[in-house]
BAPATI-506268 format. One record per residue (C-alpha): x, y, z; residue number from 1. Coordinates in steps of 0.2 Angstrom, whole numbers, plus 5000, padded with zeros to 4 digits. Layout:
BEGIN
X / Y / Z / NUM
...
//
This chain:
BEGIN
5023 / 5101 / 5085 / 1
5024 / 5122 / 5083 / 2
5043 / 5121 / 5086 / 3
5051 / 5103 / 5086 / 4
5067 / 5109 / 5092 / 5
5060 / 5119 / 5107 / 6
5071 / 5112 / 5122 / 7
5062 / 5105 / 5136 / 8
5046 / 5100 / 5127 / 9
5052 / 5088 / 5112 / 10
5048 / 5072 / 5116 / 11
5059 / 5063 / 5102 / 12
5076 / 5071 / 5106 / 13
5085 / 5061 / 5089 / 14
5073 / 5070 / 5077 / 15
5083 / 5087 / 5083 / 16
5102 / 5078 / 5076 / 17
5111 / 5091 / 5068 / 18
5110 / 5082 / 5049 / 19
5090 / 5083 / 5050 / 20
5085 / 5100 / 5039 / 21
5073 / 5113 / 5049 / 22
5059 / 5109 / 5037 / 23
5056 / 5091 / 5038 / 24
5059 / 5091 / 5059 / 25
5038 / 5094 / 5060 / 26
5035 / 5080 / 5047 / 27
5046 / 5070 / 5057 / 28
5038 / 5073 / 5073 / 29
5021 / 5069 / 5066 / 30
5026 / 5052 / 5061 / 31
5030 / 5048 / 5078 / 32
5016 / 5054 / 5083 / 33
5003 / 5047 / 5073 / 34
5014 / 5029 / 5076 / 35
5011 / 5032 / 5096 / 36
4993 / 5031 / 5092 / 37
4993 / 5016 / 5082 / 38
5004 / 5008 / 5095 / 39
4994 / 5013 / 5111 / 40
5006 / 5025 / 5118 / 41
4997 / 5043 / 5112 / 42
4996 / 5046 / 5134 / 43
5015 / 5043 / 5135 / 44
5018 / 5055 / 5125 / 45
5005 / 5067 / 5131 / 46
5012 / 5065 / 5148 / 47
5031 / 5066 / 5141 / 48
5027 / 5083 / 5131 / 49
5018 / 5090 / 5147 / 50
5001 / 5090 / 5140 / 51
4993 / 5076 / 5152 / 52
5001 / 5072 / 5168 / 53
4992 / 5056 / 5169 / 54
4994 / 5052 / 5152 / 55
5001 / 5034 / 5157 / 56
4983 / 5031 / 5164 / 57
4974 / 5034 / 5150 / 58
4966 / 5021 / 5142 / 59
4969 / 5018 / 5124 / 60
4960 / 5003 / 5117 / 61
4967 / 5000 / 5099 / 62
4951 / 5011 / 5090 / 63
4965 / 5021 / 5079 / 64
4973 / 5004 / 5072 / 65
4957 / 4998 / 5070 / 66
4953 / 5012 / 5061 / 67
4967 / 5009 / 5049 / 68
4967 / 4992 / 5048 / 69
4949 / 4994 / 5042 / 70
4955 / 5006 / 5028 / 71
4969 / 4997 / 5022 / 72
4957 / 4980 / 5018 / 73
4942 / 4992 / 5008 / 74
4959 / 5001 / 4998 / 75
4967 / 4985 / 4993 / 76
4952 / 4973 / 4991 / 77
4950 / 4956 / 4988 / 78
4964 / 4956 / 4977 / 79
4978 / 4966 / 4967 / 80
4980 / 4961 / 4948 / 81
4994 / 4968 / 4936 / 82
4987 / 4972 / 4919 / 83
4996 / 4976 / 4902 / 84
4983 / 4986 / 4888 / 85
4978 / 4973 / 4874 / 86
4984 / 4957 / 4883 / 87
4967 / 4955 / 4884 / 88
4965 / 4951 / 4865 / 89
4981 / 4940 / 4863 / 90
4967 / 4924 / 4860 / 91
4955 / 4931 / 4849 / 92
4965 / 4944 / 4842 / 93
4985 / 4937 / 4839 / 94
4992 / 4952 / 4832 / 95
5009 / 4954 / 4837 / 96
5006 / 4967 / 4849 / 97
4993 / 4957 / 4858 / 98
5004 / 4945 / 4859 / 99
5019 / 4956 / 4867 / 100
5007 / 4964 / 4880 / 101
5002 / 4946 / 4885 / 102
5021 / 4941 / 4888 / 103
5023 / 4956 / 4896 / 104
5009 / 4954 / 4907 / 105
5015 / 4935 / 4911 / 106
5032 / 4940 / 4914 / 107
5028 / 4956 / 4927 / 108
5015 / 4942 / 4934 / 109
5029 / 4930 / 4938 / 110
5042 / 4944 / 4946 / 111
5028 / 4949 / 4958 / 112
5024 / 4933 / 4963 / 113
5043 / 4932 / 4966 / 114
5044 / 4947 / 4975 / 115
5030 / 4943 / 4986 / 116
5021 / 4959 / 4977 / 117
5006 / 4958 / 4988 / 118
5016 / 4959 / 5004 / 119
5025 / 4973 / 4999 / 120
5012 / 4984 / 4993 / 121
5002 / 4978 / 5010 / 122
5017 / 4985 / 5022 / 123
5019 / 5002 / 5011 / 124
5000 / 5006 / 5010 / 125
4996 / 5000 / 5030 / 126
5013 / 5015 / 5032 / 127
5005 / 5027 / 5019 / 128
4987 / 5026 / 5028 / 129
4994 / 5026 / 5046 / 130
5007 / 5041 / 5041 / 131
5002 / 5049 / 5025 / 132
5017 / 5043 / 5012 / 133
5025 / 5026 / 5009 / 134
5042 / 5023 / 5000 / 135
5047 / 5010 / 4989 / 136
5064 / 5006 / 4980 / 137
5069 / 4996 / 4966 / 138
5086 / 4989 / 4964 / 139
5091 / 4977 / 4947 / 140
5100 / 4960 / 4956 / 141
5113 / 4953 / 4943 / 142
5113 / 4937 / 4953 / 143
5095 / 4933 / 4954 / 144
5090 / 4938 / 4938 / 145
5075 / 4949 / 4944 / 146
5072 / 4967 / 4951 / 147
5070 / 4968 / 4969 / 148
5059 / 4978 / 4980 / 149
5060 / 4984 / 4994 / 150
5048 / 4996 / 5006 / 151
5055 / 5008 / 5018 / 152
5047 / 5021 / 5031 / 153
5046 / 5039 / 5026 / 154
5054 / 5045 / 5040 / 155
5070 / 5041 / 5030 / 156
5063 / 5047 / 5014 / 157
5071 / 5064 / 5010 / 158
5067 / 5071 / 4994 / 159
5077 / 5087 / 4986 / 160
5071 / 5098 / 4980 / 161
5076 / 5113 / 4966 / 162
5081 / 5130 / 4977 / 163
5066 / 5139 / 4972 / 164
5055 / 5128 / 4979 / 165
5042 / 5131 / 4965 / 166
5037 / 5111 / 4963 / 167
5019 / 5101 / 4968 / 168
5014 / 5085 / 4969 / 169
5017 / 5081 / 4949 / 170
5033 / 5083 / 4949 / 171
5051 / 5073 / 4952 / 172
5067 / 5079 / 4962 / 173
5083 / 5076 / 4953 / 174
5089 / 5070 / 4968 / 175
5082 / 5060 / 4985 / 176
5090 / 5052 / 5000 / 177
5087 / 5038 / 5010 / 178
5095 / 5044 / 5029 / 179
5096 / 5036 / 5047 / 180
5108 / 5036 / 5063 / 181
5115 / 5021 / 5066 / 182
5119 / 5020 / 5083 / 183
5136 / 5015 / 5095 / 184
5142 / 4998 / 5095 / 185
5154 / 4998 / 5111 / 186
5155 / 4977 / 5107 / 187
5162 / 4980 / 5090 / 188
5172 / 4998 / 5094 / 189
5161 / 5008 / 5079 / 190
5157 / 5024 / 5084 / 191
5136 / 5033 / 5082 / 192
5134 / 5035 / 5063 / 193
5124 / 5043 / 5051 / 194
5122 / 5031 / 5034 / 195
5114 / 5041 / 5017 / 196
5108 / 5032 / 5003 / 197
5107 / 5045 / 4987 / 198
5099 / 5044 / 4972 / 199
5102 / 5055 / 4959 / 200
5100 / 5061 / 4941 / 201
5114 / 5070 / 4932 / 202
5125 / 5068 / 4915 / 203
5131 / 5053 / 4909 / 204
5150 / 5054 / 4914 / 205
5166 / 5042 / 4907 / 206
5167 / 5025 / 4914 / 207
5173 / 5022 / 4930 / 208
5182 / 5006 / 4941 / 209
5185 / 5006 / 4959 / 210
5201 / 5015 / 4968 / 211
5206 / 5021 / 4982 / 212
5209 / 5038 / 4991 / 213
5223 / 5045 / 4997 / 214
5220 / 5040 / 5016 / 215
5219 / 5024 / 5008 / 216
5198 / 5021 / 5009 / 217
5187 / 5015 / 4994 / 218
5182 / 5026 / 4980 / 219
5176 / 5029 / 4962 / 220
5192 / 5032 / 4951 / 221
5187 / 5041 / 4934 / 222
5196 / 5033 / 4918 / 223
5204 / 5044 / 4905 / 224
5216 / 5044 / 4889 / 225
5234 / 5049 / 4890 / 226
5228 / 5062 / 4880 / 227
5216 / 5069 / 4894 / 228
5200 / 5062 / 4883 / 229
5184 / 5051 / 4896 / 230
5184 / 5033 / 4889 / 231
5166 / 5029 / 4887 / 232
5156 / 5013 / 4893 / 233
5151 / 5004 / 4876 / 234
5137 / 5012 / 4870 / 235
5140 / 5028 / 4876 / 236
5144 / 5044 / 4862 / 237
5155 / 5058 / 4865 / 238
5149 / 5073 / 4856 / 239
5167 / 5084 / 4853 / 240
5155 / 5100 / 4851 / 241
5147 / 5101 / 4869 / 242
5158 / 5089 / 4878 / 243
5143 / 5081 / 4882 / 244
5140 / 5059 / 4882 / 245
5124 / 5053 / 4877 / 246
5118 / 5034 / 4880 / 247
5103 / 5026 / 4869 / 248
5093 / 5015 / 4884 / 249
5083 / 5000 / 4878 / 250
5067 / 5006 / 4880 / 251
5070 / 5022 / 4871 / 252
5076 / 5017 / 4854 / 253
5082 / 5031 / 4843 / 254
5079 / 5045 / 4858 / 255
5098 / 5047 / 4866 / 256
5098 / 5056 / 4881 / 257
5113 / 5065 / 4892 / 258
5106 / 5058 / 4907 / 259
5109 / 5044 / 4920 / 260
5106 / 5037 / 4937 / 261
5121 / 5039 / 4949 / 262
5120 / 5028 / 4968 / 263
5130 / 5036 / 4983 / 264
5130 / 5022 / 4999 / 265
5140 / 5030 / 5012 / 266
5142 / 5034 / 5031 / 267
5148 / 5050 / 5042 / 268
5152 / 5049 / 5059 / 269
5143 / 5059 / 5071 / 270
5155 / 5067 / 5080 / 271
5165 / 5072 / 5063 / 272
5147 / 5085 / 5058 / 273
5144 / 5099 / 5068 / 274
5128 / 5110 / 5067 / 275
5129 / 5118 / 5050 / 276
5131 / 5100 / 5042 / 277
5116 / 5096 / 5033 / 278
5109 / 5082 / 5027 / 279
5106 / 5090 / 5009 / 280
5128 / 5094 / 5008 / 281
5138 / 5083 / 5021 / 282
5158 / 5084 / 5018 / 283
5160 / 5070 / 5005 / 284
5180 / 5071 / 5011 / 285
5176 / 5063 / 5028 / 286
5161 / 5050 / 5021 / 287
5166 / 5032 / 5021 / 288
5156 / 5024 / 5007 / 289
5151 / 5007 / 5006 / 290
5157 / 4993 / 4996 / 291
5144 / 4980 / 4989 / 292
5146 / 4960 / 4988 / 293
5154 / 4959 / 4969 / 294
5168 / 4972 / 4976 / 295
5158 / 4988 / 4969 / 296
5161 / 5003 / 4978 / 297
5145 / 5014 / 4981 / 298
5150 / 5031 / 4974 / 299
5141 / 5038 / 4960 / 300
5139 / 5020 / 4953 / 301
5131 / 5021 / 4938 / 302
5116 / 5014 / 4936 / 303
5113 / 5013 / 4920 / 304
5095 / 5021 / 4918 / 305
5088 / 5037 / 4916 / 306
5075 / 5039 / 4932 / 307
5077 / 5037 / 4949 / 308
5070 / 5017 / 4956 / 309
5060 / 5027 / 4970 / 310
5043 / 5026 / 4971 / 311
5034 / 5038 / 4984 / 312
5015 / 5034 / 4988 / 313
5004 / 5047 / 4993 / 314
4988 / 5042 / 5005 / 315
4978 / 5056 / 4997 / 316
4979 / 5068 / 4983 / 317
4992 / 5079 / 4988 / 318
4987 / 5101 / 4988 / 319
4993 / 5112 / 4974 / 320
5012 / 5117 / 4979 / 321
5013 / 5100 / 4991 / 322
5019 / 5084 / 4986 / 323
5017 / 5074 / 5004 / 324
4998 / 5066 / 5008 / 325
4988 / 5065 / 5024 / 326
4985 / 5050 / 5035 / 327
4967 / 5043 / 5036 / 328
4966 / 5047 / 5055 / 329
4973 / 5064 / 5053 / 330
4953 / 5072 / 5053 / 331
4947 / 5062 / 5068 / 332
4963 / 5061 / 5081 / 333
4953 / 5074 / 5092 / 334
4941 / 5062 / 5093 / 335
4951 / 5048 / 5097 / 336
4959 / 5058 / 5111 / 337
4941 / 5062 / 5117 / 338
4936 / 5044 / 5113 / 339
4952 / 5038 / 5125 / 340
4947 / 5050 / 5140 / 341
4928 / 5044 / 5139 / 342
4935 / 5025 / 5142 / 343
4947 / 5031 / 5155 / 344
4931 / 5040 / 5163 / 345
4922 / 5025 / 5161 / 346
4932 / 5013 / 5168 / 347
4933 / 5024 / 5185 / 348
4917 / 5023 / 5185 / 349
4914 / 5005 / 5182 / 350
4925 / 5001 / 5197 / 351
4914 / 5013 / 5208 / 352
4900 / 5003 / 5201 / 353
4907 / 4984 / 5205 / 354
4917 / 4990 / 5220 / 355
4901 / 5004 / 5226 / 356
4907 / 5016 / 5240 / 357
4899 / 5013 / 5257 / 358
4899 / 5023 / 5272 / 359
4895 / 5016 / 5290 / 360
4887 / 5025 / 5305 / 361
4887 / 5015 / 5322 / 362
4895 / 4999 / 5315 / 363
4907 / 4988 / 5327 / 364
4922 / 4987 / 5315 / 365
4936 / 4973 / 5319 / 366
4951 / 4980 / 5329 / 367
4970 / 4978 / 5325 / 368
4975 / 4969 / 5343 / 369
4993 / 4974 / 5339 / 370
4988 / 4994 / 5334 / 371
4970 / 4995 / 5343 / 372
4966 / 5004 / 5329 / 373
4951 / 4997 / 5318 / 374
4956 / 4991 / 5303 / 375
4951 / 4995 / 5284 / 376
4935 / 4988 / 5278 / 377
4933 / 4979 / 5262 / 378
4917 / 4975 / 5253 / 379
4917 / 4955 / 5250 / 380
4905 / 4942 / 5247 / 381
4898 / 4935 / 5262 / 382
4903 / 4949 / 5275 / 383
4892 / 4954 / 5287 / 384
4895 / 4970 / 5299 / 385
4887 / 4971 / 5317 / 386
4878 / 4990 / 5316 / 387
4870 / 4997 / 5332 / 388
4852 / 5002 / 5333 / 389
4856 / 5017 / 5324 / 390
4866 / 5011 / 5313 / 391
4865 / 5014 / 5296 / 392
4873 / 5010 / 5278 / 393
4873 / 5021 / 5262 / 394
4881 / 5015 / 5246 / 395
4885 / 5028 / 5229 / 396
4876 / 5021 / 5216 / 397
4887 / 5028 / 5199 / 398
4878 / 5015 / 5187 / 399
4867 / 5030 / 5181 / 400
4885 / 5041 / 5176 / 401
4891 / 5024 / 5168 / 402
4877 / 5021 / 5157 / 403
4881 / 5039 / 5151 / 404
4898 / 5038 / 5147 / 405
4895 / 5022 / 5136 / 406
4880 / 5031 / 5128 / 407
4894 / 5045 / 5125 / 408
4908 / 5030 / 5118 / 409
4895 / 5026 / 5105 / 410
4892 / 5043 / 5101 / 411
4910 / 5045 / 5100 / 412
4912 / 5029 / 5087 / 413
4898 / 5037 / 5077 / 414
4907 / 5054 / 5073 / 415
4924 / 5046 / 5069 / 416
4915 / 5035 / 5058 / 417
4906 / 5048 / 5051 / 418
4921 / 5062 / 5049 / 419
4933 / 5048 / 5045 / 420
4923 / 5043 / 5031 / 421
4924 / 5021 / 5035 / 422
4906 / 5024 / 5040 / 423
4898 / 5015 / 5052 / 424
4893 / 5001 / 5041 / 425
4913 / 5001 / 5033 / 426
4916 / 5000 / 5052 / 427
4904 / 4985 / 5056 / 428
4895 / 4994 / 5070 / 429
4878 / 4999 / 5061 / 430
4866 / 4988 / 5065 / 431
4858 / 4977 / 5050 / 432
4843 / 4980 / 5055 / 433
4841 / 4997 / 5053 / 434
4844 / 4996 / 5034 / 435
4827 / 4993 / 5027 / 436
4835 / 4989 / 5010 / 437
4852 / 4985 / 5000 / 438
4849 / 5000 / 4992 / 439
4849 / 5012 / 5007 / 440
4864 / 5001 / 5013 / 441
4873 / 5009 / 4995 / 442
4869 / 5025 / 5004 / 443
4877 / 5022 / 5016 / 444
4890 / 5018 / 5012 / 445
4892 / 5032 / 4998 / 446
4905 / 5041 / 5007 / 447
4917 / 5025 / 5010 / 448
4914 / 5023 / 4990 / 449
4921 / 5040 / 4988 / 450
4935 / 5039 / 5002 / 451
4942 / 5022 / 4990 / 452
4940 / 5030 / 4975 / 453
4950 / 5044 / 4979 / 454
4962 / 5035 / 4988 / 455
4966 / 5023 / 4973 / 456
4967 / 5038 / 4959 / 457
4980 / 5044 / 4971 / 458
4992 / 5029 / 4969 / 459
4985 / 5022 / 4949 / 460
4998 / 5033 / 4941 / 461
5011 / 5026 / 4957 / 462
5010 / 5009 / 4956 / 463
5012 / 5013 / 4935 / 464
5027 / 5021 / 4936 / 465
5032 / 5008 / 4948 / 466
5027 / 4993 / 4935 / 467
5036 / 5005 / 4921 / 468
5053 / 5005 / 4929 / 469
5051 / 4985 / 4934 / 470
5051 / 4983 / 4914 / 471
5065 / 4995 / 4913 / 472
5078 / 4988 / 4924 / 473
5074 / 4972 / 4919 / 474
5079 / 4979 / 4900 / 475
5095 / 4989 / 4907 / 476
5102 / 4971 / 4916 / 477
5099 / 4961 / 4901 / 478
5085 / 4948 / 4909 / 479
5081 / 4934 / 4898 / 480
5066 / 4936 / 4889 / 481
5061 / 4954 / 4892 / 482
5060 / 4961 / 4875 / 483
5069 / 4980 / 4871 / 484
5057 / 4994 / 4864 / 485
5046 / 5006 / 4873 / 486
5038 / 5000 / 4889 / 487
5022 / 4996 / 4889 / 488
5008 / 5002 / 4899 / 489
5004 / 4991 / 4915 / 490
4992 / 4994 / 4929 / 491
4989 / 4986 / 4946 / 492
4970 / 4984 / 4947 / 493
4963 / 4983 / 4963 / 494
4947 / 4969 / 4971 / 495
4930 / 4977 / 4973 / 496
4930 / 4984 / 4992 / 497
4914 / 4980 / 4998 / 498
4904 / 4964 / 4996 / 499
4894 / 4959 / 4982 / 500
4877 / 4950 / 4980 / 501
4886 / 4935 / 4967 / 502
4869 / 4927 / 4966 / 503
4860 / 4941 / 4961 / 504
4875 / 4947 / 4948 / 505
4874 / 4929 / 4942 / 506
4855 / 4929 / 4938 / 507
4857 / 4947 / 4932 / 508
4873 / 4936 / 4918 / 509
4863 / 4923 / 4914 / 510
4846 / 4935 / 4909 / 511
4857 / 4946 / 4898 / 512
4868 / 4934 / 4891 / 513
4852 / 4921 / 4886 / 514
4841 / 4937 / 4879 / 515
4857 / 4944 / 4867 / 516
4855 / 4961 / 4878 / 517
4874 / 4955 / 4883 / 518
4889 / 4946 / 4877 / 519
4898 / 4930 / 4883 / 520
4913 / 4941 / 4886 / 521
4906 / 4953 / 4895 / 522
4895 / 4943 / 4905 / 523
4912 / 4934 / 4912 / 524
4920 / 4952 / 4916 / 525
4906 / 4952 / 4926 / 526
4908 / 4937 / 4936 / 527
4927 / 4940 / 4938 / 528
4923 / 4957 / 4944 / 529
4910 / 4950 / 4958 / 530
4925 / 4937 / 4964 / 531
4919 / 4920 / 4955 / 532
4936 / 4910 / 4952 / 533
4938 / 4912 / 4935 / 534
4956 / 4914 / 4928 / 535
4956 / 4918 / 4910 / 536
4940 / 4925 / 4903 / 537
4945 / 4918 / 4886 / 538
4947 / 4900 / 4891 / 539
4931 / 4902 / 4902 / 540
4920 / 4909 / 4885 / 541
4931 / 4892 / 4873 / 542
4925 / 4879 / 4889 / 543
4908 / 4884 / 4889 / 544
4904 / 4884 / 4869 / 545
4913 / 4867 / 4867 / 546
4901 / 4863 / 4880 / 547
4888 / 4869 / 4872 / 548
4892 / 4864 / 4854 / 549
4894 / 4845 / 4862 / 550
4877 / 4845 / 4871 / 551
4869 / 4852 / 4853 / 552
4877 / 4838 / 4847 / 553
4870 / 4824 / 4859 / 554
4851 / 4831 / 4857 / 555
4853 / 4831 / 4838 / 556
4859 / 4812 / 4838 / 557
4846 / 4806 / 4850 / 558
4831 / 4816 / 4844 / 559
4833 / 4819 / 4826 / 560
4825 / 4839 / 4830 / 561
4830 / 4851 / 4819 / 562
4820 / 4866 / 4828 / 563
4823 / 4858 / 4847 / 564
4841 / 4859 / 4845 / 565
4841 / 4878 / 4836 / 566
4830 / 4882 / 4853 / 567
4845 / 4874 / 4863 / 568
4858 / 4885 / 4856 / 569
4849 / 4901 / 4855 / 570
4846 / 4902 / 4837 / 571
4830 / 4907 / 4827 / 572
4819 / 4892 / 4824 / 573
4817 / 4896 / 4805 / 574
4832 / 4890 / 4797 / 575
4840 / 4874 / 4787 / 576
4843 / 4856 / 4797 / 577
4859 / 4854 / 4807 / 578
4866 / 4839 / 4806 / 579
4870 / 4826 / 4821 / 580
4891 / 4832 / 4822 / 581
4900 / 4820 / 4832 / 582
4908 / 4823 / 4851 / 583
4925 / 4829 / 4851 / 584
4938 / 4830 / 4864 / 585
4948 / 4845 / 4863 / 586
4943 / 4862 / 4859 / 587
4956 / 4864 / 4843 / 588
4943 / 4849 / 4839 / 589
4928 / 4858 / 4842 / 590
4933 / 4873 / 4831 / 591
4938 / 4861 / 4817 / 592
4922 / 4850 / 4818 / 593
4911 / 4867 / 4825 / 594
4894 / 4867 / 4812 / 595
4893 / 4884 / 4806 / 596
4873 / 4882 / 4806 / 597
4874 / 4878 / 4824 / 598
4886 / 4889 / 4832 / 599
4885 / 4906 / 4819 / 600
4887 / 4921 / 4831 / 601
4871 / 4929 / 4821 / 602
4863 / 4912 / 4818 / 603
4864 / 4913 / 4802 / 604
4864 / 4895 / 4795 / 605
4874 / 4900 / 4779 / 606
4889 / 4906 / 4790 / 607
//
């Protein structure tokens, strides 16, 4: 790990290819190594680096994916929800902003069930908790109609960055590569590869069409005028003045910009780089780039948008002057070596235990007729060994050393809980009853609160940008139904983490609501937030006063009691009669026919 490329000690001999710059060879090495933990194979590589000669013997019995698995459920919850702001008051506030946040809403809805949203975000955030960082692209599919999404491992994530190197974990490179060997296919005659995918932000140039270079291979041709002059893709603007284009995007109306989105797909051979060819400025004279399904060749295609469709995740809140984040289990690997060793330990001595050792004095063992030599004793059920009258037998009793190394284990299990911040309660291995109340089980797990909390503010602004550019592409490639204009905010909201007492939630609703301490509405947000299966608070709140209104309206035609059937609906007993109103069907009814004497927000029976 001090020195990746130190030879005889590197136990990834790819990560040192000549393409893979000096500073990302550590990163590099620390994914695979926190990947042979989640995998069980931390000993292998123990014993391949020279740092256990019996790392294959260890015992590794899955307590690092445990521990991620564990936080990957409290991060994402019961649930992922995408929001838009003031979709929330398209029902009982129809202005025309409401009602273009709720489209929104609906339409970013449908795309992510499309794209199988929480699948995706479920592989990227088990990567970014197991690894630190998670990547995800975005790509608009002109025969699907939709954006498409796609995760991919970090190791291939290469971000560059200005030469300075002043930036942190706010900012955005102009340019970022998505790089991998592709290794030798003898069946097929292709020789080891390197493939980069780039992404990058520079000015808008004139348009472009697919040609060919001089040996005869794919490439972008630039068109001109006779007259030397760039023709321009409609829309574009050539200012004579700077020589500079400029481009008006949908969803900056009024605001043109010099900038664009260029795509580079293309592959080197391996034996054509030699050591000074970095990843960061390969020879684009001996790159093969790739041609997509509609005959587009994959250099500099214009994309059409001014941001690059890569989204990186963080696990935490990156330092000041960093930009990658640190893998839960980064704190307590230590501890999970030391944890591996203790079971390893205890296994030994379990089998000493079951299988005890035993030494005999004066016992008359059986004889090998063909060697005359006795042979080896084994302890089995049943047998019976003839001693003489001196005889004796002694047996090593280790159950005392095995009952320590499992008192150690647990001891173990409490530390990493504790230092990892799950907690032993996150973890499921406090026992219930030493909680004397719910409120000391808040307590505990305080730190699991904060360990979420921190965990979800480092990916809110993410997973916004992300929802940001699915609105945008969808703009640029002309979807149907995606209005132009400014995008609007959206947010993926995450489920409560830990369990909630819903009964006591729903007695707590139904107390407020009936003493007017709390509204309808917010007694709902309530209930949704605890996990009770409704789907739209506003349909929920029109359900349950037609109901209401129709049950005031059955007591008033069969009893005739003015001040019984205020009583049922909540209003003051001092007040005008309310007339019987008849039953209706529908809701649209109900608000037609709804008595203002009876259903008043204020009682007042004047309206």
């Amino acid at each position: 790990m001090a020195d990746p490329r130190r030879p005889g000690r590197n136990a990834w001999a790819e990560l040192t290819s000549s393409w893979v710059p000096d500073e990302d060879l550590r990163r590099l090495a620390a994914y695979r190594l926190l990947a042979a933990y989640d995998s069980n194979q931390a000993g292998q590589v123990a014993e391949v680096t020279g740092d256990d000669k019996d790392g294959t013997e260890r015992r590794e019995l899955g307590d690092p994916s445990k521990l991620v698995d564990t936080a990957l459920g409290y991060l994402l919850g019961a649930d992922q929800t995408i929001t838009v702001a003031g979709a929330e008051h398209a029902d009982d506030e129809p202005t025309a902003e409401a009602t273009m946040a709720l489209a929104v809403q609906d339409r970013l809805r449908s795309w992510a069930e499309k794209e199988l949203l929480p699948l995706r975000v479920q592989q990227a955030e088990r990567t970014a908790i197991l690894l630190g960082d998670a990547v995800y692209t975005l790509a608009w599919d002109p025969t699907k109609g939709r954006v498409l999404l796609r995760t991919w491992d970090p190791g291939l994530f290469f971000p560059e960055w200005s030469e300075d190197g002043e930036h942190n974990g706010a900012d955005f490179p102009l340019r970022v590569h998505l790089a991998w060997d592709i290794p030798e296919d003898e069946r097929r005659g292709l020789k080891a590869r390197l493939r980069r995918i780039t992404y990058e932000l520079a000015p808008i140039g004139p348009a472009s069409r697919r040609g060919e270079a001089k040996d005869g291979a794919a490439a972008r041709e630039y068109l001109y005028t006779d007259t030397g002059e760039p023709i321009l893709i409609p829309g574009d603007t050539l200012h004579p003045d700077t020589g500079a284009i400029t481009r008006t995007y949908p969803w900056a109306p009024g605001k043109p910009t010099p900038w664009t989105c260029y795509l580079t797909d293309a592959e080197w051979e391996l034996d054509d780089l030699n050591r000074s060819d970095i990843l960061y400025d390969l020879p684009l004279h001996k790159a093969t780039y790739r041609v997509r399904a509609d005959g587009e060749v994959l250099d500099r295609l214009d994309l059409m948008a001014d941001f690059l469709p890569v989204v990186h995740i963080t696990n935490s809140i990156p330092t000041s002057g960093d930009h990658w984040g640190k893998p839960t289990i980064a704190t307590v690997l230590q501890a999970l070596d030391e944890l591996s060793a203790t079971d390893t330990d205890s296994s030994g001595a379990s089998a000493t235990t079951g299988s005890p050792i035993i030494g005999l004095a004066g016992a008359r063992l059986p004889i090998d007729r063909a060697t005359g030599q006795p042979l080896p004793v084994k302890v089995r059920a049943g047998t019976v060994w003839q001693l003489n009258d001196n005889g004796r037998m002694d047996a090593l009793d280790t159950s005392a050393q095995l009952a320590e190394l499992r008192a150690r284990v647990d001891h173990l299990l409490d530390r990493i809980a504790a230092n990892s911040r799950l907690t032993a309660a996150g973890l499921g291995t406090l026992d219930p009853t030493a909680l004397p109340s719910g409120y000391a089980l808040q307590l505990a797990l305080g730190p699991l609160d904060s360990l979420v909390a921190a965990m979800r503010l480092a990916r809110t602004h993410k997973y916004a940008v992300l929802l940001r550019m699915v609105q945008r592409l969808h703009q640029a490639g002309q979807a149907e139904g995606w209005p132009a204009g400014e995008s609007l905010p959206a947010r993926l909201m995450w489920g409560p983490h830990t369990p909630t007492d819903r009964a006591a939630v729903l007695d707590e609703v139904v107390k407020g609501v009936g003493a007017g301490v709390l509204s309808v509405e917010t007694g709902i947000r309530m209930l949704i937030d605890v996990g009770y299966p409704i789907e739209d608070a506003q349909q929920e709140i029109e359900r349950i006063q037609q109901r209401a209104f129709e049950a005031a309206a059955r007591l008033a035609d069969a009893t005739g009691d003015n001040a019984a059937v205020r009583k049922f609906l909540g209003l003051p007993a001092a007040g005008p009669e309310i007339p019987p109103a008849p039953l209706v069907p529908s809701s649209q009814s109900v608000q037609a026919q709804r008595a203002p004497s009876a259903l008043g927000r204020h009682g007042d029976s004047a309206g």
